[in-house]
Each structure stands twice: as structure tokens, then as C-alpha cells.
C-alpha positions in Angstrom: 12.0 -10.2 -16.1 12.9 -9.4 -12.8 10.6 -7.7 -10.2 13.3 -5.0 -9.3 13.4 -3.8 -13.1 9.7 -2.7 -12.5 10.4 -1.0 -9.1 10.8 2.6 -9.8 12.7 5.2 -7.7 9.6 6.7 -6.8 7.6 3.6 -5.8 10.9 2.3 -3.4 10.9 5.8 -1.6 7.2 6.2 -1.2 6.7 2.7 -0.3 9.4 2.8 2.3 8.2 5.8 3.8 4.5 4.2 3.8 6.2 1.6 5.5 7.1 3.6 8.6 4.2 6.2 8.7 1.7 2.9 8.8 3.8 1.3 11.6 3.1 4.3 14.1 -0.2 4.5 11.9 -1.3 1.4 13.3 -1.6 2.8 16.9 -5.4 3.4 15.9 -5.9 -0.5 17.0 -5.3 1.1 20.3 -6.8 4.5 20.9 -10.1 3.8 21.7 -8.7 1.3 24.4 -5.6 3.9 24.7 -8.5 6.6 25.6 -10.4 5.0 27.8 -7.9 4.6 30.0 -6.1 8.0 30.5 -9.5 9.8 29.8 -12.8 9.8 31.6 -14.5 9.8 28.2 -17.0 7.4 27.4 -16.8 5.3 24.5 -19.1 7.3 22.2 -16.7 10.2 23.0 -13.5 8.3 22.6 -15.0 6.7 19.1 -15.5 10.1 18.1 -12.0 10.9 17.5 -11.5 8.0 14.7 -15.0 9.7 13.0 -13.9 12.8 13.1 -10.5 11.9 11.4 -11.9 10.1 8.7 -15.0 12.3 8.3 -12.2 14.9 7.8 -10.3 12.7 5.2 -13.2 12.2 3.5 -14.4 15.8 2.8 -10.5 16.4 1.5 -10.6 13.8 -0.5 -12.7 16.3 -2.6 -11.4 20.0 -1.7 -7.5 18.6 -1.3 -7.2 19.3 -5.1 -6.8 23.4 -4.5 -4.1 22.4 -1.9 -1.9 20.4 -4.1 -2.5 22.9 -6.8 -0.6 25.2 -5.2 1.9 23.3 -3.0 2.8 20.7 -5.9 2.9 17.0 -5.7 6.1 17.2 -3.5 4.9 19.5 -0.7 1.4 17.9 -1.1 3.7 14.7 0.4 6.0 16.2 2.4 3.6 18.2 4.8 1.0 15.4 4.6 3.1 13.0 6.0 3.8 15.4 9.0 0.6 15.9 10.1 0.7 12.2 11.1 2.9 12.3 13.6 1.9 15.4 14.9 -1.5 14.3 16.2 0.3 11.3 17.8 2.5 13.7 19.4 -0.4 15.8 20.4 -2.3 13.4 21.8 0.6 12.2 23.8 1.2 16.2 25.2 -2.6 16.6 25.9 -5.7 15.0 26.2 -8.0 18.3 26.0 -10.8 17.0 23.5 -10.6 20.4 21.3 -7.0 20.2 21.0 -7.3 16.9 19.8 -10.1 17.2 17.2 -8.5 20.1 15.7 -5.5 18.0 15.4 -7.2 15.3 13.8 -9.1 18.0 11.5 -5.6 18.8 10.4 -4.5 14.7 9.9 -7.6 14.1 7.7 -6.0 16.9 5.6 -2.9 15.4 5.7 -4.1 12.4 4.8 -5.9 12.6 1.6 -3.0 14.9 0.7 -0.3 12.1 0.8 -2.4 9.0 0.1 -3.6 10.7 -3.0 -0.3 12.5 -4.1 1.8 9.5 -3.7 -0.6 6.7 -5.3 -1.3 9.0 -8.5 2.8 9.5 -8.3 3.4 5.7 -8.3 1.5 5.1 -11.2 2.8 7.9 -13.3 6.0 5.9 -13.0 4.9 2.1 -13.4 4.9 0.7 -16.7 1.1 0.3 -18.6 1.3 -3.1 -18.0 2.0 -3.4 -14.5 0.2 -1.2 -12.4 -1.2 -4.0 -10.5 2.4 -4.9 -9.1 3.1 -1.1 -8.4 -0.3 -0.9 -7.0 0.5 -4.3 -4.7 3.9 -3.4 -3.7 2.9 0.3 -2.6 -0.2 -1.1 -0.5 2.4 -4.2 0.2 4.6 -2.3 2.0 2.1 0.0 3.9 0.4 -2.9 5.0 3.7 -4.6 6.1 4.3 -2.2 8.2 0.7 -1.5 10.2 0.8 -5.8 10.7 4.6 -5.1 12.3 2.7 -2.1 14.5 -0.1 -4.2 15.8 1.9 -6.3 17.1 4.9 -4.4 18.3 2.8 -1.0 19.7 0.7 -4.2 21.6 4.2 -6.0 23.3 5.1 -2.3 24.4 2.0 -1.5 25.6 1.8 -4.6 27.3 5.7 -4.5 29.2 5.7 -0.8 29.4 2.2 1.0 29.4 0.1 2.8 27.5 2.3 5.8 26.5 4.7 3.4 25.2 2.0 3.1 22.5 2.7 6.6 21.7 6.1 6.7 21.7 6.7 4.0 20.0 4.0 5.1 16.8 5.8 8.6 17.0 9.4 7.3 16.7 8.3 5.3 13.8 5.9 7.9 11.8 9.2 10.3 12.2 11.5 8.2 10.8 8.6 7.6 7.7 9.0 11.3 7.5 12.1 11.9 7.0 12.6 9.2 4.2 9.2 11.1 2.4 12.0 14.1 2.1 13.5 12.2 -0.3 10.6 11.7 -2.9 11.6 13.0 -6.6 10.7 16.3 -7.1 8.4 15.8 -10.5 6.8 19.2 -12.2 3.5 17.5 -13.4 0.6 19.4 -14.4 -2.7 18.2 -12.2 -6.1 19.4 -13.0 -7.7 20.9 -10.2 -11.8 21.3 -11.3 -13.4 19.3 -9.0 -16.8 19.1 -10.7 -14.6 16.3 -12.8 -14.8 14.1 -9.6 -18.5 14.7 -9.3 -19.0 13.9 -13.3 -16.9 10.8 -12.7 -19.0 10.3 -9.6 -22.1 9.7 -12.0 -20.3 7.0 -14.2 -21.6 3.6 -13.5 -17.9 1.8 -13.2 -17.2 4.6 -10.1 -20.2 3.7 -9.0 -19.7 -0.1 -8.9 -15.8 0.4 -7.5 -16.8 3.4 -5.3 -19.5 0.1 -3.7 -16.5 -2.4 -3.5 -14.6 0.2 -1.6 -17.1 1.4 0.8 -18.0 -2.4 1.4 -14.3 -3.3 1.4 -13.8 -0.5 4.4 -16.5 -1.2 6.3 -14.0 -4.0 7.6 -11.5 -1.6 8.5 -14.3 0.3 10.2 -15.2 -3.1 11.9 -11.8 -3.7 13.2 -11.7 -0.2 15.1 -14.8 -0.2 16.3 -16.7 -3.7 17.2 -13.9 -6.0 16.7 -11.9 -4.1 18.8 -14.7 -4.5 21.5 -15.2 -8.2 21.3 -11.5 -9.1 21.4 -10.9 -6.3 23.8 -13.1 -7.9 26.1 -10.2 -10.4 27.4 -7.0 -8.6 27.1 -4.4 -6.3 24.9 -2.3 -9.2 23.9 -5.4 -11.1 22.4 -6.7 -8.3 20.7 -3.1 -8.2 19.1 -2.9 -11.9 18.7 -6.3 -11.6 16.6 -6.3 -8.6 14.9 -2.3 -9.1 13.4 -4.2 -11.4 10.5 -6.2 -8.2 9.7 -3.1 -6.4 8.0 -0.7 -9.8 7.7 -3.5 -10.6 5.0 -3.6 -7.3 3.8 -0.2 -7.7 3.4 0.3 -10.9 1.7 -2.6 -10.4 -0.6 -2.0 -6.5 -1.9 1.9 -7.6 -2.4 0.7 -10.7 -4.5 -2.7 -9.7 -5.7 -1.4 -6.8 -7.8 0.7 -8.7 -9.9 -2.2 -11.3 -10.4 -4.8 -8.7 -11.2 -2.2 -7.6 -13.8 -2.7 -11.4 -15.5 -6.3 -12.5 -14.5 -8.0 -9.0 -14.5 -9.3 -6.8 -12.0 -12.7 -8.0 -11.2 -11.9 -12.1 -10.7 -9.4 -11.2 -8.0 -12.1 -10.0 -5.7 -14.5 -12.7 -5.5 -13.0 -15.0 -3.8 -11.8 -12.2 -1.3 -15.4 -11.2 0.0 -16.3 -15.2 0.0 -13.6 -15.8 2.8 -14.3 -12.2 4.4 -18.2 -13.3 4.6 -17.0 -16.7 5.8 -15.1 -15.6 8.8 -17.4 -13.0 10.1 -20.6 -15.8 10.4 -18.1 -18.3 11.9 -17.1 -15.0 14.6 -20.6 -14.4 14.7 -21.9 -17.9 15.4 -19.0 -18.9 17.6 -16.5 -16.0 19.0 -13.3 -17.5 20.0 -9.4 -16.6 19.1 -9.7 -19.1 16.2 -13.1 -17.9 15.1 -12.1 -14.4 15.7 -8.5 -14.6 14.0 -10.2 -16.1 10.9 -12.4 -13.2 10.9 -9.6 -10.6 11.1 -7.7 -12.7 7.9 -10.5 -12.6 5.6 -11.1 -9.1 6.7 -7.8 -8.5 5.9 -7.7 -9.8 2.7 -10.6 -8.4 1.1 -9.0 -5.4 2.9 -5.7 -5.9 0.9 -7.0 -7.0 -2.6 -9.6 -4.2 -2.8 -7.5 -1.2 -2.9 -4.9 -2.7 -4.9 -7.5 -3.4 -7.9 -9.1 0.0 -7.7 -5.8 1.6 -7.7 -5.2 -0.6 -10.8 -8.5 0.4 -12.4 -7.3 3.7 -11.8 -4.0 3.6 -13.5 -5.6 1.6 -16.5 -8.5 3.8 -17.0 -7.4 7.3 -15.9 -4.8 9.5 -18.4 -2.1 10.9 -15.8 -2.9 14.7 -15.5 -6.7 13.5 -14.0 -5.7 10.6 -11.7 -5.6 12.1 -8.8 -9.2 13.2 -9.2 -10.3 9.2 -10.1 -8.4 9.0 -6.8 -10.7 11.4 -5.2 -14.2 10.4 -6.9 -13.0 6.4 -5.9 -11.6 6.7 -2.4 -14.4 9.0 -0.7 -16.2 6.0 -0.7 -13.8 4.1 1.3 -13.2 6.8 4.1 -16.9 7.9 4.3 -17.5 3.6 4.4 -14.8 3.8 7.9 -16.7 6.5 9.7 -20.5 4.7 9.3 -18.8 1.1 9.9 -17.3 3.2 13.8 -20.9 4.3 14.1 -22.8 1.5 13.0 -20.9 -0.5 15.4 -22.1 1.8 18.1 -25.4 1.9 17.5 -25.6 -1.7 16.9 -24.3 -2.3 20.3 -26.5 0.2 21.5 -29.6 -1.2 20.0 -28.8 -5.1 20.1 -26.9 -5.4 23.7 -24.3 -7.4 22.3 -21.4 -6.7 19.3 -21.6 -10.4 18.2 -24.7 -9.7 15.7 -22.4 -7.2 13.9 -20.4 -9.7 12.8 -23.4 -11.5 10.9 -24.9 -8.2 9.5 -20.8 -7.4 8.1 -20.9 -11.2 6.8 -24.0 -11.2 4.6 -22.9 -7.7 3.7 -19.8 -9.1 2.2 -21.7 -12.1 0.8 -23.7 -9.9 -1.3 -20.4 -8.2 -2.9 -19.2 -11.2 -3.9 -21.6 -12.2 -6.3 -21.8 -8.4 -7.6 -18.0 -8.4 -8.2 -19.1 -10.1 -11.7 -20.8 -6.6 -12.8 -17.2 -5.1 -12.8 -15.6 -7.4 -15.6 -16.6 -6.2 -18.5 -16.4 -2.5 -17.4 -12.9 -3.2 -16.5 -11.3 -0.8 -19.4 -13.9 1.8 -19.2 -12.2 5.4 -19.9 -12.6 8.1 -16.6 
């Protein structure tokens, strides 16, 4: 049967609106470089605004659910998606430092409020047995469009300066808005007792997904913070040229791995991904080069891509509707709390070992040791949250 029958009119708009919010999203390849320039900030200070943003999405991954409570799963979207573009454009009117943390307070709201809205919305309207292809087109398309960023926010900055950055993220987060407007207005009844997250918390299939996220994001994490450094170290148009494999994988592998989840199972989609992720990062480690370093960025990227995609998945297969945004919550944390010790830990590592190219080893064996416990995850595949 064709793809298209599958494709509901929720998942189109969503995904099309993801599409453009994760373009201009995709301008966090650049802020730390993007502040360091226009600020006299050091790079702890400039590093601190990505912690404090998903610090921030982290802790509303939890309290969000009083929010969307009372604004519904529309408005939960809809105002979500705006406070994207409103940091961009505050960071483009101002670089006071409390301005800006208070705006990126506000994103991390925002945030958790449309990522977990919309993904429990998707899956409310996929069919049973597909949730892996709704899973891998939704994360498809948002991934699509933060590998078209990287490299298009890089050419502008490059030809036209560092605001162009900016402007460029803002034009296309507003246009991501504006489609978001036209997400169906569904009245669905969501739990909102959060002490269900924490009792899913304790289960030992969270557990072992909540691990493959938080390993899973520690890449993302990577990418901000230490690969950003290492390729930084020549020019903006080779970090571009290495870290575009980071979300073209992402890409290619959440579009296609959702709909071969759906036939081969959750659990034996991932292995392979953390083999090629630990791969790349020794070869970056032993030998740093744009080869070495855009093989790195690829098997970041498609762990990065295949990760989400399965959890979300799990999620739909093992969660009844009215409590998936809450498996949502109890899952995800992981992966946002995973981002903000991946920015520090590339800090400190730095710090401590004079050099980012040990990082890369530590993140390799890391992802080594996740491949082999990816097994623990197939029989616990079905498990009722």
C-alpha cells in the first residue's frame, strides 16, 4: 500500500512545520561561534546559553503537563512553536546576557511544549502498525530541515556575516509558525498527574530507553560543544562541510529506520547505529581531518536519527493514548538532561585534558558500550507503560 495512505493530516502539517522551525533551529551550530564574536563573553559564558536552554527543556519536560492541561494540545503547539523564533529574534535585538537567558528560559518551555504535544498528536493518528513510519517521517522531516540549515545559515554567514545567521533562522522558524496554525484542533483528554512519569521512571524498559537516549544525545551534545571546537578551529565553511552529515544521517536514517523498526523491531535497528557512531569518533579521535571528522558527524548522526525514532515507536506501541505524552516526558528527560552534561563535559574535558581530541575517544567507547546493551531492549520491546 502506498506510503501516502498512511500519512495522516496531522502528521503532513506538523511535519511541515517541523520542517521550517528546525531550519532556523539549526542556527545553534553557530551560536557559540555567533557569540563569540559580537560578545566579549568567554566560551564558558557563551556555552551557557545552550545549558541553560536545555536545562530548561529538561525540567518542562516534567512540569509542561499543567500547561497543556489547560491550554489544550492546540495552543500547547501553537505558542510553543513561537517561542522559537522569539529568542532568535531576541538575540538578534540584544545581546544583554539576562535578556537572553530569560528568553531561553521561555524556549525550553516552548520546547517541551511542542515536541511533546505534537509527537503524542502524531501517534494518536498513525495506524497500530505503523508508528515506526509516522515516527520516521515526523523526525524525517525535522531532520531534513536542520541538514538544509547547516548548511544554508553557514553560505550566509559566510557571503554576508554573522547576522545573516539570524535572519535567515528567523525568516524560516516564522514561516514554521505560521503553517503550525493550521494543526487540527483535536479535544483529547490528557492525564496530567505527573507522579505517573516518576512511576514510569522506575520501570526497567524506561530505564533501558531513557540510557539509549541520554547516550544517543550525548552526540548532539558533542556536536555543539567539542565538535564544534575542533572543526571550528579552521573555518565556518568546514565546520558546515563536516557537520551537514550529522543531520543528512539523521535524516536519511529516521525517514527509513521507522518503517524498518516497524518490520525488524525496535531494538535490532539500533545496534548497528552505535557500532558506526563508536567507529567514527575513534577514527576522529586517532586522526582529526575533514574525512575523519565528517565520518564522525555521519555516525553521530545516525545513531542520532534511529534513536528517537525507535523510542517514539516504543512509545506509541506500549503507551494507551490518554498517557503518552507522559511516556513522552518520563523517556525524553533523559535525552535533554544527556545535551546539557555532553556541553559541559566537553568543557571540562578541554579544561582538564588541553586538547578536545580525547573527547572524541571517551564519546566512542561510550557508544561502543550501548551497542552491545541494545540486546537487553528486545524482549522488553512490548512491555505495557
Amino acid at each position: 500500500m502506498p506510503m501516502k495512505k498512511y500519512l495522516s493530516r496531522d502528521l503532513k502539517v506538523l511535519s511541515a512545520a517541523f520542517f521550517f522551525i528546525f531550519m532556523g533551529a539549526s542556527f545553534q551550530q553557530y551560536l557559540i561561534p555567533y557569540l563569540q564574536e559580537t560578545t566579549s563573553w568567554g566560551t564558558v559564558k557563551c556555552t551557557s546559553i545552550l545549558m541553560i536552554l536545555y536545562t530548561s527543556f529538561m525540567l518542562w519536560r516534567i512540569f509542561v503537563q499543567y500547561s497543556i492541561g489547560g491550554l489544550g494540545d492546540y495552543w500547547s503547539i501553537v505558542l510553543g512553536s513561537l517561542t522559537y523564533s522569539g529568542f532568535v529574534a531576541t538575540l538578534y535585538l540584544t545581546k544583554q546576557y539576562p535578556l537572553l537567558i530569560a528568553a531561553v528560559s521561555v524556549w525550553g518551555w516552548g520546547a517541551a511544549s511542542m515536541w511533546i504535544v505534537s509527537s503524542t498528536q502524531v501517534l494518536d493518528a498513525a495506524r497500530e502498525s505503523k508508528y515506526g513510519m509516522a515516527s520516521g517521517v515526523f523526525y524525517g522531516a525535522t531532520h531534513a530541515g536542520f541538514a538544509i540549515g547547516v548548511v544554508l545559515l553557514g553560505r550566509m554567514g559566510e557571503h554576508f556575516g554573522k547576522d545573516a545567521i539570524l535572519l535567515t533562522a528567523l525568516a524560516a522558524m516564522v514561516i514554521g509558525n505560521v503553517v503550525m496554525f493550521f494543526v487540527p484542533r483535536k479535544p483529547v483528554h490528557r492525564e496530567t498527574d505527573i507522579r505517573i512519569i516518576f512511576s514510569m521512571m522506575r520501570t526497567a524498559k524506561v530505564k533501558i530507553v531513557g540510557f539509549f537516549l541520554f547516550a544517543s544525545s550525548l552526540g548532539f551534545g558533542f556536536l555543539l560543544g567539542a565538535f564544534t571546537g575542533v572543526a571550528g578551529e579552521h573555518s565556518l565553511a568546514y565546520l558546515a562541510n563536516t557537520a551537514v552529515f550529522f543531520p543528512l544521517a539523521r535524516f536519511i536514517l529516521s525517514f527509513f529506520g521507522g518503517a524498518i523498526s516497524d518490520r525488524l523491531g525496535r531494538a535490532r535497528t539500533l545496534v548497528l547505529a552505535f557500532i558506526i557512531s563508536s567507529l567514527g569518533l575513534f577514527l576522529a579521535g586517532m586522526w582529526s581531518n575533514m574525512v575523519t571528522l565528517g565520518f564522525s558527524s555521519f555516525g553521530l548522526g545516525l545513531q542520532g536519527g534511529l534513536v528517537p525514532v525507535a523510542a517514539m515507536a516504543i512509545i506509541g506501541d506500549s503507551a494507551s493514548p490518554e498517557r503518552r505524552h507522559l511516556a513522552f516526558s518520563a523517556l525524553f528527560v533523559w535525552r535533554d538532561l544527556s545535551v546539557v552534561v555532553s556541553l559541559f563535559l566537553g568543557q571540562y574535558l578541554m579544561a582538564v585534558l588541553g586538547d578536545l581530541r580525547p573527547c572524541f575517544l571517551i564519546f566512542a567507547g561510550i557508544f561502543f558500550i550501548c551497542a552491545f546493551l541494545s540486546i537487553a531492549l528486545v524482549r522488553r520491546e512490548t512491555e505495557a507503560l
